[in-house]
C-alpha positions in Angstrom: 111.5 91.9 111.4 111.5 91.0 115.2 114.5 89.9 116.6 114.2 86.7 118.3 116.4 87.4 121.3 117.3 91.0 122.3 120.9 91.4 123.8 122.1 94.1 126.5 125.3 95.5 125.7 128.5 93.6 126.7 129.0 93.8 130.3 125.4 95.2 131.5 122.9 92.1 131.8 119.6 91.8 133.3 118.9 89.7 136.8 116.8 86.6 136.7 114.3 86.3 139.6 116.5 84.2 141.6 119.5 86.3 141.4 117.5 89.3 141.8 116.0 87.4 144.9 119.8 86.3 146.5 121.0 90.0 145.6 117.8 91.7 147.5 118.5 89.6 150.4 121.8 90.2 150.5 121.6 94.3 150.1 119.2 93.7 153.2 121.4 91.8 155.6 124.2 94.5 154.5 122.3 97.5 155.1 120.7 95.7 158.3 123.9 95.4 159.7 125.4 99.3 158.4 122.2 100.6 160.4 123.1 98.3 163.7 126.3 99.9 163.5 125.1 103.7 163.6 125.5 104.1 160.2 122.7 106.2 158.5 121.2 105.2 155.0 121.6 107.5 152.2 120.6 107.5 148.7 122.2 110.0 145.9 121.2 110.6 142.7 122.1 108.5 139.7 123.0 111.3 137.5 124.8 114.8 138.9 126.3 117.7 136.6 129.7 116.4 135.9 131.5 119.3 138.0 129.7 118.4 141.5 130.4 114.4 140.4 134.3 114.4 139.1 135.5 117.0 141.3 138.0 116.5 143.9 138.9 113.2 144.4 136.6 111.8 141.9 138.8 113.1 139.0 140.1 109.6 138.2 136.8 108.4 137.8 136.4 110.8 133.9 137.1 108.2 132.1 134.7 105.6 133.5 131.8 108.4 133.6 129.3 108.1 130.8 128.3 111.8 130.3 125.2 113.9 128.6 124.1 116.8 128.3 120.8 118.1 130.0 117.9 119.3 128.4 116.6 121.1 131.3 119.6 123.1 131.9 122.2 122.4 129.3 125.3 121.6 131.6 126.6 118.8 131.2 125.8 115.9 133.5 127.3 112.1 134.2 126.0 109.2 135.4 128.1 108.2 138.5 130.9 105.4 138.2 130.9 105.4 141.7 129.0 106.3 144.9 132.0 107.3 146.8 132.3 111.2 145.7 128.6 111.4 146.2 128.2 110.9 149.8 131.5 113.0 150.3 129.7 115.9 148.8 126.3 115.4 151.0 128.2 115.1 154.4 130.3 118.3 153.4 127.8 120.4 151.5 124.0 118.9 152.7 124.9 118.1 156.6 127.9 120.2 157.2 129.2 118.4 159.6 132.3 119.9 160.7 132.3 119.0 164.3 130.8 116.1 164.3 131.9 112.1 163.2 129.1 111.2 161.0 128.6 107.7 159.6 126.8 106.9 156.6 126.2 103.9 154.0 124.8 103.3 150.8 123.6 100.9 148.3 123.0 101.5 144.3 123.7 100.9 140.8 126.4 102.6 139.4 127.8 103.0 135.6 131.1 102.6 133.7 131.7 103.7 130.5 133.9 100.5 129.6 133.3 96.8 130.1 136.7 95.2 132.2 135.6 91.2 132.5 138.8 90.8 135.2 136.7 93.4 137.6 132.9 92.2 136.1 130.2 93.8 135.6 129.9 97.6 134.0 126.7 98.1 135.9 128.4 97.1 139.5 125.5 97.3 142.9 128.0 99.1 144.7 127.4 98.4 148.6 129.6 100.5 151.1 129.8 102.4 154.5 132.0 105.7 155.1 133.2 107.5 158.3 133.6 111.1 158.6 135.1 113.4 160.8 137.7 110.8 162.5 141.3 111.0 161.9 142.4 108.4 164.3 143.3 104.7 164.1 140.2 103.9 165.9 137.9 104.9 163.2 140.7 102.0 160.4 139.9 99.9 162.3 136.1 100.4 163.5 135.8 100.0 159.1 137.7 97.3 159.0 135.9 95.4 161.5 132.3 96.5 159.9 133.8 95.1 156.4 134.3 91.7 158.2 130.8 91.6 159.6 129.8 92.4 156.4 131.7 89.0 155.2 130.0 87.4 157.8 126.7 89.0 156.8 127.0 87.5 153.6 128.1 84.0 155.1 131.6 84.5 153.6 133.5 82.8 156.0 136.5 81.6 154.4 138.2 85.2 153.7 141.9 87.0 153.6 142.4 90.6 154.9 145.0 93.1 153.3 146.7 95.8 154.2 148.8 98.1 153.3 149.7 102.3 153.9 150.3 104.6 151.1 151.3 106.7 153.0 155.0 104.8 153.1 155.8 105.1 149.5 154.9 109.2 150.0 157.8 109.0 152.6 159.9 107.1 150.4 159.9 109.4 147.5 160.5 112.1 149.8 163.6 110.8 151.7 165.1 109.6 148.0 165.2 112.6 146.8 163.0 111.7 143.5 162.4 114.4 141.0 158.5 114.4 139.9 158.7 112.7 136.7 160.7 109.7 138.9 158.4 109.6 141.4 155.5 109.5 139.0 157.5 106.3 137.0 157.8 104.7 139.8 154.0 104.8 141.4 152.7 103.7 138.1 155.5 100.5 138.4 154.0 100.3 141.3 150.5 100.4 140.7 150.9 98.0 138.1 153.5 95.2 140.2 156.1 95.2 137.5 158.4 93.9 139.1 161.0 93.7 136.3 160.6 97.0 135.5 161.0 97.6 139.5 164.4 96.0 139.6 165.8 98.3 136.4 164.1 101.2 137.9 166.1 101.0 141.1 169.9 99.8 139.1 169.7 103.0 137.0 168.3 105.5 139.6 170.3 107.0 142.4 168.4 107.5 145.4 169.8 109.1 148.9 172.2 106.4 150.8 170.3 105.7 153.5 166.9 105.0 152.2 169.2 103.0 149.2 168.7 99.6 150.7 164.9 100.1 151.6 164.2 100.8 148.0 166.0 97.5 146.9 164.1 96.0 149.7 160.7 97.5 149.3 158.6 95.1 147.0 159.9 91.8 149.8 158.1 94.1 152.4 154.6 91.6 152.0 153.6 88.7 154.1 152.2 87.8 157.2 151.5 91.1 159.2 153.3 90.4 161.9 156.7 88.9 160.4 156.5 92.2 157.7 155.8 94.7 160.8 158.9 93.2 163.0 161.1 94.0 159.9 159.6 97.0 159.2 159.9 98.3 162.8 163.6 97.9 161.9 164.3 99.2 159.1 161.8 101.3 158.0 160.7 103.4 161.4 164.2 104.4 162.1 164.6 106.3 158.4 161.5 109.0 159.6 159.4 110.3 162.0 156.5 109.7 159.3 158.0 106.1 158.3 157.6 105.7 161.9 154.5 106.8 162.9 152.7 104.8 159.8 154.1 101.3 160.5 153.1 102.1 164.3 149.2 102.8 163.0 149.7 99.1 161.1 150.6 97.4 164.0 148.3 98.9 166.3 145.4 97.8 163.3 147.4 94.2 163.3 147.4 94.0 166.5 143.6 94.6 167.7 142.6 92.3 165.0 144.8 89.1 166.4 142.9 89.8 169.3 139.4 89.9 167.7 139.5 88.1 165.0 140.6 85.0 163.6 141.8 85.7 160.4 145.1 85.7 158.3 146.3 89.4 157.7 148.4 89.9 154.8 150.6 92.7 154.5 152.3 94.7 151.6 154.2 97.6 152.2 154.3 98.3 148.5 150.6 98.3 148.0 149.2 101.6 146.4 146.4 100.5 145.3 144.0 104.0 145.0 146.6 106.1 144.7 145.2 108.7 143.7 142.9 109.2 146.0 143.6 107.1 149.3 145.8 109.1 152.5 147.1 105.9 154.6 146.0 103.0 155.7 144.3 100.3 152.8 142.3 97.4 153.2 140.8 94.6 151.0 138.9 91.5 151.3 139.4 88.1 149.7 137.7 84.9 148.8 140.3 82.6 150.4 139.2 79.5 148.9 141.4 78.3 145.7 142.3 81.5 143.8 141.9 84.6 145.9 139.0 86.2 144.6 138.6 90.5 145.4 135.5 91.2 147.7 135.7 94.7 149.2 138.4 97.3 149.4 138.7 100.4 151.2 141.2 103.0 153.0 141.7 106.1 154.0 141.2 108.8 152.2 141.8 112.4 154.1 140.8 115.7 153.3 137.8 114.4 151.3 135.1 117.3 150.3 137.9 120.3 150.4 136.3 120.7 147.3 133.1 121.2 148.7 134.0 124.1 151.7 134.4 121.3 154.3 137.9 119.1 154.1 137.0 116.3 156.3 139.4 112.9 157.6 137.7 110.1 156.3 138.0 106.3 155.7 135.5 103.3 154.3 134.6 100.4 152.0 132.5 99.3 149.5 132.2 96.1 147.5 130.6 95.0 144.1 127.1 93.2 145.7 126.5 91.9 141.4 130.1 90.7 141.6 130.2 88.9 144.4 126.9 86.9 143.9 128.1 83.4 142.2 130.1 83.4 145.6 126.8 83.7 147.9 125.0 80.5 149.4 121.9 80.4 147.3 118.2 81.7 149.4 115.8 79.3 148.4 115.3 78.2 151.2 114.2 81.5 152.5 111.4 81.0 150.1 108.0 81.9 151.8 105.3 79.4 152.2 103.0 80.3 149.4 98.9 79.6 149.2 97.1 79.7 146.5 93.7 82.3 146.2 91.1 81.9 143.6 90.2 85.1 141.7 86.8 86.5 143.7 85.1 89.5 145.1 84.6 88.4 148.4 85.5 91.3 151.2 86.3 87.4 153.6 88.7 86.6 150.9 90.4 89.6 150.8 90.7 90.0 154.5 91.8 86.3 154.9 94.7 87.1 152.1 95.7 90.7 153.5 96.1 88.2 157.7 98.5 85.3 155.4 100.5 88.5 154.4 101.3 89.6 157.2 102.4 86.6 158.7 104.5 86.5 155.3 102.7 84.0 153.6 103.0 84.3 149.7 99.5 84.7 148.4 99.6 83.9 144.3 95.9 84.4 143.0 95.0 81.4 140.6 93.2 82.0 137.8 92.2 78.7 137.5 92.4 76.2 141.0 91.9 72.8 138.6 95.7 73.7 137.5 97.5 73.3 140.7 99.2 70.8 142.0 99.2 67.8 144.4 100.5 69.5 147.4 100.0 72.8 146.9 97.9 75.0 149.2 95.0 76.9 148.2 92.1 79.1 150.2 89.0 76.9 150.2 85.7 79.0 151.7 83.6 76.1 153.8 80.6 77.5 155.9 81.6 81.8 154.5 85.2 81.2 156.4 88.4 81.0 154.0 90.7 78.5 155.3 94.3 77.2 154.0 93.6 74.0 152.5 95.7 70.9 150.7 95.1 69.8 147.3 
């Protein structure tokens, strides 16, 4: 018996022609702006054998990684959960560049083995730029900035900006003097903004005395950038040399942006979002208007492709191009002026339809003129010359 209405499986859904349409455009003005920037286009494969895709940093990602096994070779192989890993491998493996700062981008469908409606869809258009080969707070913030333009791109105006540095709950752990299995109860606390959890954490575990107070302090360290890096000046750069120098890269990043942008930076030193994988400073976007809605996220994220013969600094973003579409200004009015063409073998006709193309006319063939509409447009041949005619 055929079924009357075929579903997708839950969290993988198909794109109607005016979604597909806004998402298209979208990807353009994205990747328009990535190349304007000096960042080269590249386009990895959707399916690599699993040891090249989770290796390294992408380790987290097993668990999202639908996997098979291939029939050519009989290794096993995964479809990728995320693009990330991928273009760490070409700029350390393909382009060895080593000596160079290399900037690339990306756009393409990625996979995840299980459906979470709080992050959307399992088939994410995952959008992102990454630089190579810079260490430096120039290259935070030259990301950062290329993620706002990208907000602009996409005519999100209304937007938040986080950040955060990982980098000071390393020191933190360090200077408390937390055995492994403490440290690794409190990142996942952490990671998860427990905070009751936090507060029973910290009464029943004795840390050094003069990070003691920090500790009790740490989850109030979020806010406006500016008040949160005055206190943090205080009482966090004076503990260590590598306290120090991390809330000095923050306020150097805080501080170009007040003078660039107009935008309200939020900052939390508690933030450890990417753990696993990000080296220091973190970034996020957000849909300002009523609940704050994730757009892109990004960081640092050091060392990337050691796995691959080439360790390289590196930092970026991406963001989730299906996810973000019900926020997107609709593009119908981008819609192209369209003329109808009757069905004919006439080399004129042909000629006439190939000139409206390229002025980026639509050109429909009608199968049948009598149909169309009061209004429409149609090519009428008076004299053996195709014009653009009114019904």
């Amino acid at each position: 018996m055929q079924q009357s209405t075929w579903f997708t499986p839950e969290g993988l859904e198909d794109l109607l022609p005016a979604q597909a349409l806004k998402l298209e455009y979208y990807r353009r003005q994205l990747i328009d702006g990535f190349h304007l920037s000096g960042y080269d286009l590249v386009l990895p494969p959707l399916a690599e054998f699993t040891d090249s895709l989770l290796t390294g940093t992408a380790r987290h990602m097993a668990g999202d990684t639908c996997r098979f096994t291939d029939q050519e070779s009989g290794r096993m192989m995964g479809v990728r959960a995320d693009m990330t890993p991928q273009v760490a491998r070409i700029v350390s493996n393909r382009l060895k560049a080593s000596d160079t700062v290399s900037r690339l981008c990306y756009a393409g469908e990625v996979l995840k083995t299980r459906n979470n409606k709080a992050k959307g869809s399992r088939s994410p258009i995952q959008v992102g730029a990454e630089l190579f080969g810079h260490s430096g707070v120039e290259s935070d913030i030259e990301i950062i900035e290329l993620m706002l333009e990208s907000m602009q791109a996409m005519n999100l105006n209304d937007i938040k900006l986080s950040l955060g540095h990982v980098g000071i709950v390393d020191e933190l752990i360090v200077l408390s003097g937390l055995d492994e299995h403490k440290a690794i109860e409190l990142i996942s606390i952490l990671e998860r903004k427990a905070i009751p959890e936090y507060d029973i954490f910290i009464a029943n575990t004795p840390v050094q005395s003069n990070v003691n107070q920090v500790f009790k302090l740490l989850l109030t360290y979020c806010g406006d950038a500016e008040a949160v890096i005055a206190i943090a000046q205080k009482q966090l750069s004076p503990l260590s040399s590598g306290l120090s120098d991390a809330v000095t890269r923050l306020a150097t990043v805080v501080d170009h942006l007040k003078t660039t942008h107009s935008i309200a930076i939020h900052l939390d030193l508690a933030d450890i979002r990417g753990y696993q994988y990000h080296t220091g400073v973190i970034f996020g976007c957000y849909a300002a208007g009523g609940q704050l809605l994730p757009i892109a996220k990004g960081g640092r994220y050091d060392n990337i492709g050691s796995d691959f013969g080439l360790a390289l600094p590196a930092t970026g973003f991406s963001l989730d191009l299906r996810g973000a579409l019900d926020l997107l200004t609709s593009v119908s009015s981008l819609e192209k002026k369209t003329v109808y063409a009757p069905y004919q073998a006439d080399k004129a006709l042909q000629n006439k339809i190939i000139e409206l193309k390229s002025q980026g006319v639509k050109v429909i063939k009608s199968y049948d003129l009598t149909e169309l509409q009061e209004g429409d447009q149609w090519l009428s041949n008076a004299s053996s010359k195709w014009t653009v005619e009114c019904v």
